[in-house]
N, C-alpha and C positions, 0 to 999 in steps of 0.2 A: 504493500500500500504506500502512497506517494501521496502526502495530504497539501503540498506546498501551495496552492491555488486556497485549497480554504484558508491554513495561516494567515498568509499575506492579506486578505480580505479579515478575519479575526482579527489580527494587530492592527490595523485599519481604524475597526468600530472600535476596539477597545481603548485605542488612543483617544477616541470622540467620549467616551464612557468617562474615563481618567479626565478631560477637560471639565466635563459636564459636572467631575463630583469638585472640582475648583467654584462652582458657581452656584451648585447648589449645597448644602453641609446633608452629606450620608450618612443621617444617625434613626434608631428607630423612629423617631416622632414624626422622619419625613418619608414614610415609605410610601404615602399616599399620595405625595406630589404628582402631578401630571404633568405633560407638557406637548405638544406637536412632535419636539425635537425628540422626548423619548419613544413616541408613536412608530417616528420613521425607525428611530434606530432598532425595533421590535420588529418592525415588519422585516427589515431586512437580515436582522439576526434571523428570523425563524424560515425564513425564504432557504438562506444558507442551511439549517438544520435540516426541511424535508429532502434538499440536495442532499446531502450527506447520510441521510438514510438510504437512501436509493442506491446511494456510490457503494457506502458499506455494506447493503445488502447484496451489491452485487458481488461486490470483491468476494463474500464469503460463501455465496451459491451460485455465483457465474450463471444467474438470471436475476430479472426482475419481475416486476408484480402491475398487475392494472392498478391495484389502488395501495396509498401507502398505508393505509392501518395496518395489514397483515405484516407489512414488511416492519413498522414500526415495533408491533410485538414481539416479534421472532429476533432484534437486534435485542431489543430489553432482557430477552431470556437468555441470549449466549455471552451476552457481559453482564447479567444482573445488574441492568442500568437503577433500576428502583434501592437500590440500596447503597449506591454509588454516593459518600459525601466529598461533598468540595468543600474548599475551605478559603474564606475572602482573606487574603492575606498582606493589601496594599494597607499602609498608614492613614492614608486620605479618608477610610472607610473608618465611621466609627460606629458602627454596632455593637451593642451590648447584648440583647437579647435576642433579636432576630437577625438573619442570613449571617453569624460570623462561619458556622455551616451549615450547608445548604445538601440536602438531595432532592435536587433538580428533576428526577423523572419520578420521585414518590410522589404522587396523586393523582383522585378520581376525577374523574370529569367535573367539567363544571365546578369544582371545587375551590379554595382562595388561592393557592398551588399549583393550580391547572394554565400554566403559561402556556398551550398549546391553544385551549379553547377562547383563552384572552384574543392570542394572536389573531383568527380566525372571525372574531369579533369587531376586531380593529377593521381587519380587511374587509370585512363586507358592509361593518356602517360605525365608520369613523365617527360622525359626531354622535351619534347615540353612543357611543360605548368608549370615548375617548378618555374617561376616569380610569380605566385599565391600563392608558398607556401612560404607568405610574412604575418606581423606581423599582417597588417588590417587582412585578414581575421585569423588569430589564434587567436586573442579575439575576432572577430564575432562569431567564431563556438566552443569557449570557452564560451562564454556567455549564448549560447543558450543549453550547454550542463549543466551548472550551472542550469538554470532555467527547466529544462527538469527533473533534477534531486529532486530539490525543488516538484515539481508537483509529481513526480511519490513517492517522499517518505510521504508526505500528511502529518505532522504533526503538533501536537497540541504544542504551545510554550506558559507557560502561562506569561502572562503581569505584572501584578499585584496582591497585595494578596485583597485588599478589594477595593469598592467605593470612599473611601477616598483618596488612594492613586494611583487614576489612570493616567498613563501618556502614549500616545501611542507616538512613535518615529514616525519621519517621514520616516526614512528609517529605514531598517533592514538587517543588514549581518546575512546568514543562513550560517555555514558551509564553509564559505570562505572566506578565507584571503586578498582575491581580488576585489569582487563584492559584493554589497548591491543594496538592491531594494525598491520601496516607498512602503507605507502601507497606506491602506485604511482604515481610522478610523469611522469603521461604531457606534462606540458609541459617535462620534462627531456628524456626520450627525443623529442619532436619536434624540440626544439633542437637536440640531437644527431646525429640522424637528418637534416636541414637541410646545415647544416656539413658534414657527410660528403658530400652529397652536391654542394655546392658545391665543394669540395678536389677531388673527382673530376674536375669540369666544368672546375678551374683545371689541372688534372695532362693532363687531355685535350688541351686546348689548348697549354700550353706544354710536354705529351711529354718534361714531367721523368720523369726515371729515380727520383727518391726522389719519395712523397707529401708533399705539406705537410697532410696528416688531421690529424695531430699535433700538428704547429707550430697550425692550426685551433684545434683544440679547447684547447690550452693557452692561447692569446692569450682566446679567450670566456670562459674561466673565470676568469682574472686581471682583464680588464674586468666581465665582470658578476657575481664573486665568489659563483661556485659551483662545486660540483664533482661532474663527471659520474661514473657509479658504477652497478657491476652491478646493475640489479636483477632481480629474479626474479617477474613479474606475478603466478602464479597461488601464490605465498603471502600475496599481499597483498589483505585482506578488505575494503580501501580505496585510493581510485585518485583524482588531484587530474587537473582534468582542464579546458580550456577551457571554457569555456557555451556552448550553441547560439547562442547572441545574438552572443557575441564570435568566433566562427567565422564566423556570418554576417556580422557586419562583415569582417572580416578577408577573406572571398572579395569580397567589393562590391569592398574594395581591390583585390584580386588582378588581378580584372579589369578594372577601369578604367586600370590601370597597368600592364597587361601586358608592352603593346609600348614601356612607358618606360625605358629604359635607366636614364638617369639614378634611376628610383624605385626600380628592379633594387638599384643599388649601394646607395642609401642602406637599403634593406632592410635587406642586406649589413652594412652600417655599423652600423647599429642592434642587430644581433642579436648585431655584437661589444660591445655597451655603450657605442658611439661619441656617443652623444646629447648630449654636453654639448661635440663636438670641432665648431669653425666648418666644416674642410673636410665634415666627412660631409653638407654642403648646397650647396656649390661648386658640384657641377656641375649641380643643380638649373635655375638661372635663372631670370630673371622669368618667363616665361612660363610656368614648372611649379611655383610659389608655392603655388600648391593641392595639389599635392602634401605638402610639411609641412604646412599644414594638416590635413591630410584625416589625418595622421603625428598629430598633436596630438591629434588627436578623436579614435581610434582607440587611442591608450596610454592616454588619462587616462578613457577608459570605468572604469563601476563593476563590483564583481563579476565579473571576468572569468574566472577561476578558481571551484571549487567541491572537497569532497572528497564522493563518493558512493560507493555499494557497488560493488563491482570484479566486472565479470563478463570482463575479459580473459585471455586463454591467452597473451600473448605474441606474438600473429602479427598485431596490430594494430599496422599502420605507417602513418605519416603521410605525406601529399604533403608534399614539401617546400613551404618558405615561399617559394622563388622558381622 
């Protein structure tokens, strides 16, 4: 997907947005304001948005539809757009209560949320219904044209250069000076997901009565100074995620080391942040030297991480690393 046409037209309006909150003050008490100026800028945001349905819907089944509801639903269901928050994140903006976040495709018809049925209104009798073309709904359907955009232009952002230096954001501004959105850190959850199930395999074995899951995950977060943390996938309109490249390494390893014990622990070791302790290579020995080796080649890869468009629900789980 190639979104560069709709950007350039987005940065466009959102410049006229960014003017427009110099002139008027962007706080709750004014989300009723109206104006001409924000009329056009809704019609033409959402002109832009049913394009972009169309485009995406084609990208992703290489046809189209007579009419756009069917294709609007069927986009909402394979990115969980209804659950998708944005997040207003320029200084100009001052809300307190309402849109500091926003999900843009939660609502029914007709409803106060329903910036589609507004727009639709606007366009067919401007002066009876010009009290719509008011600031709530220009950052609903501003919003929705931000993340419409994100989705249809698909790409690859990379994160970090190696292992060592990995750090996922909790939010991330794509391309706009206004809105940022959360990030799904699926290489937190595999970490996690890991360790769990490693405590399991150590509680099986030695048929402790308490788990050490806890003990686990507390000692990883201390050595490799992060902190594991609910997240909620399908709000998140971005997702940090391995690269096919670095998975494929990482399986070559898996399996060439399968039956090494010794490569087992040190994995083990590593994932506590053990990298810089002499034992976490003890029980290596000469003969499995290649083993950190092959440990070496494998962390200081480039680009191992990426952030791209989030199409998970949640029920994406990782094999574990050992």
């Amino acid at each position: 997907m190639f979104g560069s046409v709709y950007w350039s037209t987005y940065k466009r309006i959102e410049k006229e947005v960014l003017e427009l909150s110099h002139s008027i003050y962007f706080d709750d008490s004014q989300l009723k304001v109206y104006s001409n100026e924000i009329l056009d800028l809704i019609i033409r945001i959402s002109t832009n948005i049913e394009s972009l349905y169309e485009d995406v819907y084609r990208d992703e089944f290489k046809k189209t539809e007579n009419k756009i509801g069917p294709m609007i639903t069927k986009i909402g269901e394979i990115f969980s757009l209804k659950d998708k928050v944005i997040h207003i994140s320029n200084d100009n903006f001052h809300f307190k209560k309402s849109l500091i976040s926003i999900k843009p495709f939660d609502y029914k018809t007709g409803d106060e949320n329903d910036y589609y049925s507004a727009y639709n209104a606007l366009k067919h009798n401007r002066s009876k219904n010009i009290k719509k073309a008011n600031i709530h709904f220009l950052l609903r359907t501003l919003a929705a044209f931000y993340a419409l955009c994100v989705i249809f232009d698909d790409k690859w952002t990379p994160l970090q250069n190696n292992i060592f230096e990995s750090k996922t954001p909790y939010t991330f501004t794509y391309n706009s000076e206004i809105f940022s959105a959360n990030v799904y850190d699926k290489q937190l959850a595999y970490a996690e997901q890991s360790i769990i199930f490693l405590a399991m395999k150590i509680d099986a074995v030695n048929k402790s009565k308490k788990s050490c899951v806890a003990d686990m995950l507390s000692q990883c977060e201390k050595n490799l100074k992060i902190k594991f943390r609910e997240q909620k996938p399908k709000e998140c309109l971005f997702k940090a995620e391995l690269t096919p490249e670095y998975l494929q390494s990482l399986d070559k390893f898996k399996k060439k080391y399968s039956k090494n014990n010794a490569a087992t622990e040190v994995e083990l070791n590593l994932l506590f942040g053990d990298y810089d302790n002499e034992r976490t290579f003890d029980k290596l020995g000469a003969e499995s030297l290649d083993v950190l080796v092959d440990h070496i080649k494998l962390n200081m890869e480039k680009n191992i991480a990426t952030i791209v468009v989030n199409r998970d629900d949640g029920k994406d789980m990782f094999p574990a690393l050992l």
